[in-house]
N, C-alpha and C positions, 0 to 999 in steps of 0.2 A: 488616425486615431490618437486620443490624448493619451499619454505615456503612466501606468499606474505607481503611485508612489509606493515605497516599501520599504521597511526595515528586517524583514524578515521572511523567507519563503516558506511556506509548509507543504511538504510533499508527501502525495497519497504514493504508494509502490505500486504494488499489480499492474502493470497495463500503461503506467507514466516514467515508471524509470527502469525496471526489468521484465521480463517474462521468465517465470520460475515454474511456467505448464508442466513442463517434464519431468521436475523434478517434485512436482506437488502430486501428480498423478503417480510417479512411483511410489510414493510415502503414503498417497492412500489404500492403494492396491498391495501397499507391504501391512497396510494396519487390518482391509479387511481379511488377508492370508493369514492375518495371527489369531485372528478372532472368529476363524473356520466358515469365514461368509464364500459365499457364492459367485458375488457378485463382482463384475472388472468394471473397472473406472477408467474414461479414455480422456484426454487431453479437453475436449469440446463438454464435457461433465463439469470437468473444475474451472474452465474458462467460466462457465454460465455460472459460479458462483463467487466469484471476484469480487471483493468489496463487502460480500455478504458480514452483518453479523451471526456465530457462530450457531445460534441455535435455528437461526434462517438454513446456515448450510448442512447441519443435521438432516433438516425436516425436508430439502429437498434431494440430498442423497441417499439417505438412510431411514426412510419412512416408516419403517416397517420395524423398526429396532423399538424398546421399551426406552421409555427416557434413560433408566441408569445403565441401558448395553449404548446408548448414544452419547455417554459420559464418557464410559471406557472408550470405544471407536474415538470419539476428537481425540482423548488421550495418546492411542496409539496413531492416529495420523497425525497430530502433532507431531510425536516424537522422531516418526519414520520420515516424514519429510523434511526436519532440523537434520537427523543425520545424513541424510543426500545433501541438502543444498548447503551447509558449512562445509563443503570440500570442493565446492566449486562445480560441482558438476548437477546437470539437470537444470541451470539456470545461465543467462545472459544479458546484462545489462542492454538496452535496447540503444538500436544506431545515433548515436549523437549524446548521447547523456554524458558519458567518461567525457566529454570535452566541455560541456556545459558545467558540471562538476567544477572541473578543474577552473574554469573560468570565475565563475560564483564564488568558489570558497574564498578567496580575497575581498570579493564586494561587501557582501552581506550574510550575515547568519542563514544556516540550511537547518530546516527541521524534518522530522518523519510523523505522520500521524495515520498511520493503515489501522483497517481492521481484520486484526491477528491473533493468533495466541503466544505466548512466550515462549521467544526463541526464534519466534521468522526472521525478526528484522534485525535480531545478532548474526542469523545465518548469512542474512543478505552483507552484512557489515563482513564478515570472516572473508564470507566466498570471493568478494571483489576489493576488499582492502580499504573500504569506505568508513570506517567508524569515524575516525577523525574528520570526518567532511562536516559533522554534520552536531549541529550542538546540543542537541535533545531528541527525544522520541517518548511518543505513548500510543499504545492500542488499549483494544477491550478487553485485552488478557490481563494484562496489569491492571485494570482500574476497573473494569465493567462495563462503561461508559461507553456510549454512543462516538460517532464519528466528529459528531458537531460538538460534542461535551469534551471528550476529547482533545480540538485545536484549542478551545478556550480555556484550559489547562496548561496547554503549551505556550500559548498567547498569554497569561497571566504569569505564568513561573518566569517567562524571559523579558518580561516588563516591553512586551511590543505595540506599537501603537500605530502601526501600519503594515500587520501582515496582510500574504494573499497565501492563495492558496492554490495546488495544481494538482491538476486531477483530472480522472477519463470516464466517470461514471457518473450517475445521477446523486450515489449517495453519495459521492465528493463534492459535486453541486448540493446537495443536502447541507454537507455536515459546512459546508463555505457561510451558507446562508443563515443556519446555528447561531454561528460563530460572529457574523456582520462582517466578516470579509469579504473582497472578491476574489471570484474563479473564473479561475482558466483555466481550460479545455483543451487536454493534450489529446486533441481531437486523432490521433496517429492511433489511439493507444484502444481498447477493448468493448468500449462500450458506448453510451450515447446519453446525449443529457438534452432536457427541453429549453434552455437559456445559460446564459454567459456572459462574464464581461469581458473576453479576450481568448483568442485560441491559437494553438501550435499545429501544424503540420509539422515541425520539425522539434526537439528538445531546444536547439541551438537559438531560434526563434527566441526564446524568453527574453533572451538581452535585448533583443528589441523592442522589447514593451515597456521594460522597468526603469523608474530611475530610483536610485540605491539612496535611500536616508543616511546618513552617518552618524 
């Protein structure tokens, strides 16, 4: 296979560079304990909503809430799962990435483009020491913006002219295709998408595909 050009990578999180299940299932089961709900939240809950935007994860957890008790709830699982996963615990970078990381950060610029609210992708930076990896980030919590609206915000501010983008889901094939970049399918990683222009069974894998623009 022909090798994809790049000057820049942009990375979805959930499911391509950590799993934070544990610690996103405690922050939501700590928001609906504050908010006197009923209801317990199990890992395979928050798995099925990875990638989602936010009023998508509402309407599939909490259906039953009025729109402004489904304000407060994100508010409070926001919060409760920024204070678990900025300590490092409840989350773990996935096998091979910490070395991919290190290898990349010399080659070529690292981006984050998840959909989050503010504060995930500082917790992810905190818990494993990665801020400096990586030269920008946006979600839909800072802007509103879709996934594909989104990279091409990130693609624009850093003057790129041959991102790609990686990712394990459909809406990171989505927001790829937005955007007119290619994806690849960190097919290891949570979810499943109907096409691609290249894919990982391993993190480590990517060096093999790319070759670095300077």
């Amino acid at each position: 296979m022909d090798k994809i050009y790049t000057d820049g990578i942009l990375f979805d999180l959930d499911g391509t560079l950590w799993d934070s299940g544990e610690g996103v299932t405690e922050g939501y089961n700590l928001a609906a304990r504050r908010m006197g709900l009923s209801r317990v939240f199990t890992q395979d809950d928050l798995h099925g909503i990875m990638g989602l935007q936010a009023q998508q994860v509402l309407d599939k957890l909490v259906p039953e809430l009025s729109p402004a008790d489904q304000k407060r709830f994100q508010e409070e699982a926001c919060r409760g799962e920024c204070e678990i996963l900025c300590t490092g615990r409840g989350s773990f970078l996935l096998p091979g990435v910490r070395e991919l990381l290190d290898t990349l950060r010399p080659l070529c610029p690292l981006f984050l483009v998840s959909n989050c609210m503010d504060g995930y992708i500082e917790s992810f930076f905190e818990a494993h020491g990665l801020a400096s990896y990586f030269a920008d980030f946006e979600h839909p919590g800072h802007t509103g913006l879709s996934k594909g609206e989104n990279n091409r915000l990130v693609i624009q501010r850093n003057g790129l002219k041959n991102a790609v983008y990686v990712g394990d889901a459909q809406v990171d094939l989505e927001g790829a295709r937005t955007a007119g970049i290619p994806f690849i399918w960190a097919r290891y990683g949570f979810g499943s998408v109907t096409e691609y222009d290249a894919a990982l069974d391993d993190p480590r894998d990517l060096l093999y595909l790319l070759n670095f623009i300077s």
